[in-house]
N, C-alpha and C positions, 0 to 999 in steps of 0.2 A: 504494500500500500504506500501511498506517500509522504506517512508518516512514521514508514520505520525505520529510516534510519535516525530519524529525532529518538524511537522509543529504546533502540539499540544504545545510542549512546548515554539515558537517559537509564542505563540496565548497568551503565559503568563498561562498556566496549567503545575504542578507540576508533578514529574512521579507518586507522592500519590494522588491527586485530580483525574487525567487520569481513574486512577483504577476502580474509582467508577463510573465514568461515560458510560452511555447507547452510541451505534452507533449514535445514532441522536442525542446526545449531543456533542460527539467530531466532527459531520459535521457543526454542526451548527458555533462550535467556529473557526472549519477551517474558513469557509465563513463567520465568523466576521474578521477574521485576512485579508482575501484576500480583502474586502471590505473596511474594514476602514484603511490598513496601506501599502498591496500591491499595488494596483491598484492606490492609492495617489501617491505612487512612481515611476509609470512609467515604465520607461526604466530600473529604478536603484530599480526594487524590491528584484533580488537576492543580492543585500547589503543590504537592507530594513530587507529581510525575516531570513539572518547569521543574523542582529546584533538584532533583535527581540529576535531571540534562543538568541544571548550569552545576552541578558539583563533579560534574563530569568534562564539560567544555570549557569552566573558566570563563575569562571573561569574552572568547571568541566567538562570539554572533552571528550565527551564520545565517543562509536563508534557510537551512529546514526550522531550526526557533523564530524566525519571523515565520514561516508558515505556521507553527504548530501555534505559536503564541496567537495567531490572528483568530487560526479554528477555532482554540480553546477559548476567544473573544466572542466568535459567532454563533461555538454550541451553546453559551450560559446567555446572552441574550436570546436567542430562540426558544429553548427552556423557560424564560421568563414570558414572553409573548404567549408560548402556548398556555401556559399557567393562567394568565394573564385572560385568554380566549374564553378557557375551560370554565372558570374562577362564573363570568359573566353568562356564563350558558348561550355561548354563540360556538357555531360548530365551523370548521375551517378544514381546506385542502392545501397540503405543502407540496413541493415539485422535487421529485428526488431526481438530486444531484448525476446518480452514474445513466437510469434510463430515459430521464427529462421527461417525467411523465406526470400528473399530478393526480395527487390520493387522496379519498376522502380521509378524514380523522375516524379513526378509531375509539374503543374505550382501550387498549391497548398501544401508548403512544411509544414506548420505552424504547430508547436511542433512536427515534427519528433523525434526531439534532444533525448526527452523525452523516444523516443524507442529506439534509435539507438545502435547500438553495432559493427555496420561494414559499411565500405564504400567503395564501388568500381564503377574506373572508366577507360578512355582510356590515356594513356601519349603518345601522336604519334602512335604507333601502338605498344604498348606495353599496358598490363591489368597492374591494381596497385588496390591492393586490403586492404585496413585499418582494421586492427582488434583491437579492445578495448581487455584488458584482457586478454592476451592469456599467457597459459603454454607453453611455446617454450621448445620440447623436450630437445635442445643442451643445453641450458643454465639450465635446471629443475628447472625453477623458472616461478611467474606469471608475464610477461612483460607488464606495461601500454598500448601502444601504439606499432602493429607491421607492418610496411609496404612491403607489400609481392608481388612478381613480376610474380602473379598469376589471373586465370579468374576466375568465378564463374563458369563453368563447373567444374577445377578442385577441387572445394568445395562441389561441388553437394553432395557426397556421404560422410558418415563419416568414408570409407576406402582412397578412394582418397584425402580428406580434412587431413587424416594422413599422406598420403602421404609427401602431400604439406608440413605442419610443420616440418617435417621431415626430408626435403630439406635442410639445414643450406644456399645455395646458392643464394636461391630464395628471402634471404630477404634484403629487400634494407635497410631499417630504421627504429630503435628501439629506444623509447623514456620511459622518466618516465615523467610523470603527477601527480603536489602536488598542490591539491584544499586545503589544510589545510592555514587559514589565519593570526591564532595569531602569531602573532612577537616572543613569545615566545618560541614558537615552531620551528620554521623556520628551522634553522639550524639543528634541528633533522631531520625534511624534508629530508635537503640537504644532509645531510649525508649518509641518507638509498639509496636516488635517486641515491648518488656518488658509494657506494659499488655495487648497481644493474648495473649503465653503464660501475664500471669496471668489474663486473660479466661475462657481455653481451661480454664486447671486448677482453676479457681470452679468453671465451669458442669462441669464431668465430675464433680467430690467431692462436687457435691452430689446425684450419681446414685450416689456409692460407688465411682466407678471415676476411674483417675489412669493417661491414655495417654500413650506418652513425649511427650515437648516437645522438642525443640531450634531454633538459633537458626543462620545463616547471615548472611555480612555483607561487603559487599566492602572497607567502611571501618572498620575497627575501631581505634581510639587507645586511647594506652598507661593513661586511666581505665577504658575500655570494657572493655577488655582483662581489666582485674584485677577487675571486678564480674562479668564471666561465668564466669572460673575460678571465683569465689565458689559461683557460682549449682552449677556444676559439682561441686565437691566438697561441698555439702551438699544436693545430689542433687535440687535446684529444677526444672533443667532434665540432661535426660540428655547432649546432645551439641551440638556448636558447632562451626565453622568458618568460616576467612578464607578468602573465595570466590577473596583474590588468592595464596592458598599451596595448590599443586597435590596436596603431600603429606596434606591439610588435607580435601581434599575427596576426594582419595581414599578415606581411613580414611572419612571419614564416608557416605562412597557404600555402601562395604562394610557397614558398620554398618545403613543402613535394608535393604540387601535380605536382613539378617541377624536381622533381626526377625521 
């Protein structure tokens, strides 16, 4: 999968050890790592299984912890959304990820997360459809998070789903999402997150329209912190949240299926 060699080294195996070893040797040391250090931790094994990797990479950053750090960004928000769904008794179809197909919900939702890639559901009688990842033609850039005031009919087809993109009207709310955790890094986060939401509010105003923004973050310091309240009460960006405060992302769970 795309993630194993983040879980590999994340198990205490080197990217030179990795090499040599056989498929059955890298499952095996998965299912020692899941066994003897996730599953002890419970609830908290996506901090268990980051601080594994970084006790194992040190301070070198690679891109499989920017990928894993992002998923691990995208499963805990999705989890909160569905939560979120559930909680209000509105029922919803997610898009999985490997056969691009969308599912109804279940009473069985357990690791969806894990495929997810789109969410849609009903807001009164209006559709609101979640997309991870998209190239939003207006902006020509790849957007985290885009919330579209669209059905899953008009997605059906990949002319009509152009359509839809295509719409700059149709989108209600665009966010950026930073699974990244070191302290160190942070404020590089914020920076690139800051240049995309003012990307995103260029390219809309100069169609006349201003969809909400908001910003998500797993690392956020105490400068970070006081430029986004900023942003906040002079109405820049709508909404914000520490991806590691659960109260945080609640509220702002609430908030986009409130839109």
């Amino acid at each position: 999968s795309d993630i194993q060699p983040a879980l590999l080294t994340a198990a205490g195996l080197s990217d030179k050890a990795t090499a040599h070893l056989q498929p059955e040797d890298k499952a095996e040391a998965i299912q020692g790592l899941i066994k003897n250090f996730l599953e002890p931790a419970g609830a908290n094994f996506i901090e268990e299984l980051v601080f594994r990797f970084l006790l194992t990479r040190g301070d070198t950053l690679g891109g499989s912890m920017r990928n894993i750090g992002g998923f691990v960004a995208q499963r805990k928000l999705t989890r909160a959304i569905i939560s979120t769904l559930t909680i209000a008794g509105k029922s919803y179809q997610w898009l999985h990820s490997i056969n691009d197909t969308w599912t109804p919900m279940t009473d069985d939702d357990t690791d969806i997360e894990l495929y997810l890639r789109g969410l849609s559901w009903q807001k009164d009688d209006q559709p609101r459809t979640l997309i991870y990842n998209l190239t939003v033609p207006l902006v020509k850039n790849n957007i985290d998070l885009c919330l579209i005031n669209c059905s899953l009919e008009e997605l059906s087809t990949n002319q009509s789903a152009k359509a839809v993109y295509n719409t700059p009207k149709l989108y209600i709310a665009l966010g950026e999402l930073k699974g990244g955790i070191d302290p160190a890094g942070a404020d590089e986060h914020w920076k690139t997150a800051r240049t995309a939401l003012n990307r995103i509010q260029k390219a809309f105003s100069n169609h006349g329209l201003r969809p909400h923004t908001f910003f998500i973050g797993a690392a956020i310091e105490k400068k970070m912190a006081r430029e986004i309240w900023s942003l906040l009460e002079d109405g820049t960006i709508e909404n914000a949240a520490n991806l590691t405060d659960d109260n945080q992302i609640a509220s702002l769970s609430r908030w986009l299926c409130s839109i």
